[in-house]
C-alpha positions as CSV (number, residue, x, y, z in Angstrom):
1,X,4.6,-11.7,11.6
2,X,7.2,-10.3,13.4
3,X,9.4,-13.4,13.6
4,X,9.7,-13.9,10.1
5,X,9.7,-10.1,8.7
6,X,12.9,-10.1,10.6
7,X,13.8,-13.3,8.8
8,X,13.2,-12.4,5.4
9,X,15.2,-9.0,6.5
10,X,18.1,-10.5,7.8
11,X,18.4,-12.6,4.6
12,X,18.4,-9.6,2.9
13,X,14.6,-9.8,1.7
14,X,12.4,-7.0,0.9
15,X,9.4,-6.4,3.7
16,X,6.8,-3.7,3.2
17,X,4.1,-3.2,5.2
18,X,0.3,-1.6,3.8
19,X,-2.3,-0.8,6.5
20,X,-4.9,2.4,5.9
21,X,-3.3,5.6,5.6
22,X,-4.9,6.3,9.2
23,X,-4.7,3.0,10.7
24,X,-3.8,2.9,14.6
25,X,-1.5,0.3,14.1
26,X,1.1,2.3,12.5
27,X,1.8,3.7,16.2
28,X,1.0,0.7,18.2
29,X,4.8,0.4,20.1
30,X,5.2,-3.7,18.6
31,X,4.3,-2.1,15.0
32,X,7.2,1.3,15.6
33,X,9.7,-1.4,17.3
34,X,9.4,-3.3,14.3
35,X,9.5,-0.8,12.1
36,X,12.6,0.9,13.5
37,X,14.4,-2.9,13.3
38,X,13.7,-3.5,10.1
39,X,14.8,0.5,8.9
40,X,11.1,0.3,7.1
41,X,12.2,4.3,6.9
42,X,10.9,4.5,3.0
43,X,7.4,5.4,3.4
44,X,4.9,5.8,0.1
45,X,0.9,7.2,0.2
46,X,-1.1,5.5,-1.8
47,X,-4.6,6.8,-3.1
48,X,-6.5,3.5,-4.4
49,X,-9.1,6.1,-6.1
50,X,-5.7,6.5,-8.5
51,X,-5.3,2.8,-9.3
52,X,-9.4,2.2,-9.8
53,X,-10.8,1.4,-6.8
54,X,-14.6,1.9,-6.9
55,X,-17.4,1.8,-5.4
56,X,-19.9,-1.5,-5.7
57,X,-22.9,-1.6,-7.4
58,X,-24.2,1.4,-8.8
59,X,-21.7,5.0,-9.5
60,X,-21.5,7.4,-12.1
61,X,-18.1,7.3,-14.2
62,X,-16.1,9.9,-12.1
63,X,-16.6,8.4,-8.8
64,X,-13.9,6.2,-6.9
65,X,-13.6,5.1,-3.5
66,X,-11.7,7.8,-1.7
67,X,-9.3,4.9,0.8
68,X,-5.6,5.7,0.9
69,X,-3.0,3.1,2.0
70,X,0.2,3.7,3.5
71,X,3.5,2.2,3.1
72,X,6.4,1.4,4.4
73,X,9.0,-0.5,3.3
74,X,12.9,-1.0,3.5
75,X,13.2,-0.7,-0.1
76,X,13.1,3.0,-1.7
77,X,12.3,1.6,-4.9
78,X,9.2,-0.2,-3.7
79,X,7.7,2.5,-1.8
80,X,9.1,5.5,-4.7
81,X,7.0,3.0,-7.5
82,X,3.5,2.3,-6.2
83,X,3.7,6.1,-4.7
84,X,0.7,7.6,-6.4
85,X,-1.5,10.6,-5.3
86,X,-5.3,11.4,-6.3
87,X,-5.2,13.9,-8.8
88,X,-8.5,15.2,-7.7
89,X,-10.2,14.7,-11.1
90,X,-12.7,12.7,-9.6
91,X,-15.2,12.4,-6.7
92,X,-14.5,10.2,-3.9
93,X,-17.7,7.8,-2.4
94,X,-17.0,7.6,1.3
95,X,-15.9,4.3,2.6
96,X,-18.9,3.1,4.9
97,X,-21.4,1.1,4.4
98,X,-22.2,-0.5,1.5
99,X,-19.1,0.4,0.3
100,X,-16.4,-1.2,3.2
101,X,-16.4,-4.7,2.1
102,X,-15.5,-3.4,-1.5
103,X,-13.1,-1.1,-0.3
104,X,-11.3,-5.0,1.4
105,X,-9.8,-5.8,-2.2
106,X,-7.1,-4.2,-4.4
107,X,-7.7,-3.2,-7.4
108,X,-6.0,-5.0,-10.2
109,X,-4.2,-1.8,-11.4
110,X,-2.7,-1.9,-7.9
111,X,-1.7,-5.3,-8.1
112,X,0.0,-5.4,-11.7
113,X,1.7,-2.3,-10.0
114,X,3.4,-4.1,-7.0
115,X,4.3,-7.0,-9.4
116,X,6.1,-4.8,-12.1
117,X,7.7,-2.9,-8.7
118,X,8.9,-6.5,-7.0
119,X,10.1,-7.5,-10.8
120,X,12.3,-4.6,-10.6
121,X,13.5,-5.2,-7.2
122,X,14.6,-8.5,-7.8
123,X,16.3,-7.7,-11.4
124,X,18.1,-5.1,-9.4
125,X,19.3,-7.2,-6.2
126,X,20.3,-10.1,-8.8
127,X,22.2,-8.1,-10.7
């Protein structure tokens, strides 16, 4: 991955990165080296509960998967438009379990989300 993040960079491409908010690769040394030569300084959290992720199988109407992402990303815009905290009007199911390999997936709010957010990235370099 490395080899080519730096590609796309140095051709002035966007590269964001999404692991788990609590992910040890986010301070693995290759991961902070990479990070730092890229300037992927423009960090977002992201609470997948907020963009529908849910539980598989059987859950009342108010419960969501309680997984957060994290971000980072040498575009500001990227990381400022899919930034979206939990609200906390909902109850989160723990991911374990059952629950993991649903948890694998984004959900397709999250998707449409970092398609509108790459849209406006490119409208805005091309312009």
């Amino acid at each position: 991955f490395s080899p080519l993040a730096l590609a796309v960079h140095g051709a002035g491409g966007l590269v964001t990165i999404e692991w788990p908010l609590r992910c040890t690769y986010w301070h693995d040394r290759h991961v902070v080296h990479l990070l730092r030569q890229l300037d992927c300084s423009h960090r977002s959290h992201v609470a997948a509960c907020m963009y529908g992720l849910r539980p598989i199988g059987d859950y009342s109407s108010d419960e969501f998967l309680g997984k957060s992402w994290r971000l980072s990303s040498t575009s500001s815009d990227i990381a400022r438009a899919l930034e979206l905290r939990c609200d906390g009007a909902h109850r989160h199911v723990i991911v374990e379990g059952k629950h993991t390999a649903g948890s694998a997936m984004y959900p397709r709010r999250f998707a449409e989300a970092v398609h509108r957010a790459l849209s406006l990235w490119a409208t805005t370099r091309s312009s």
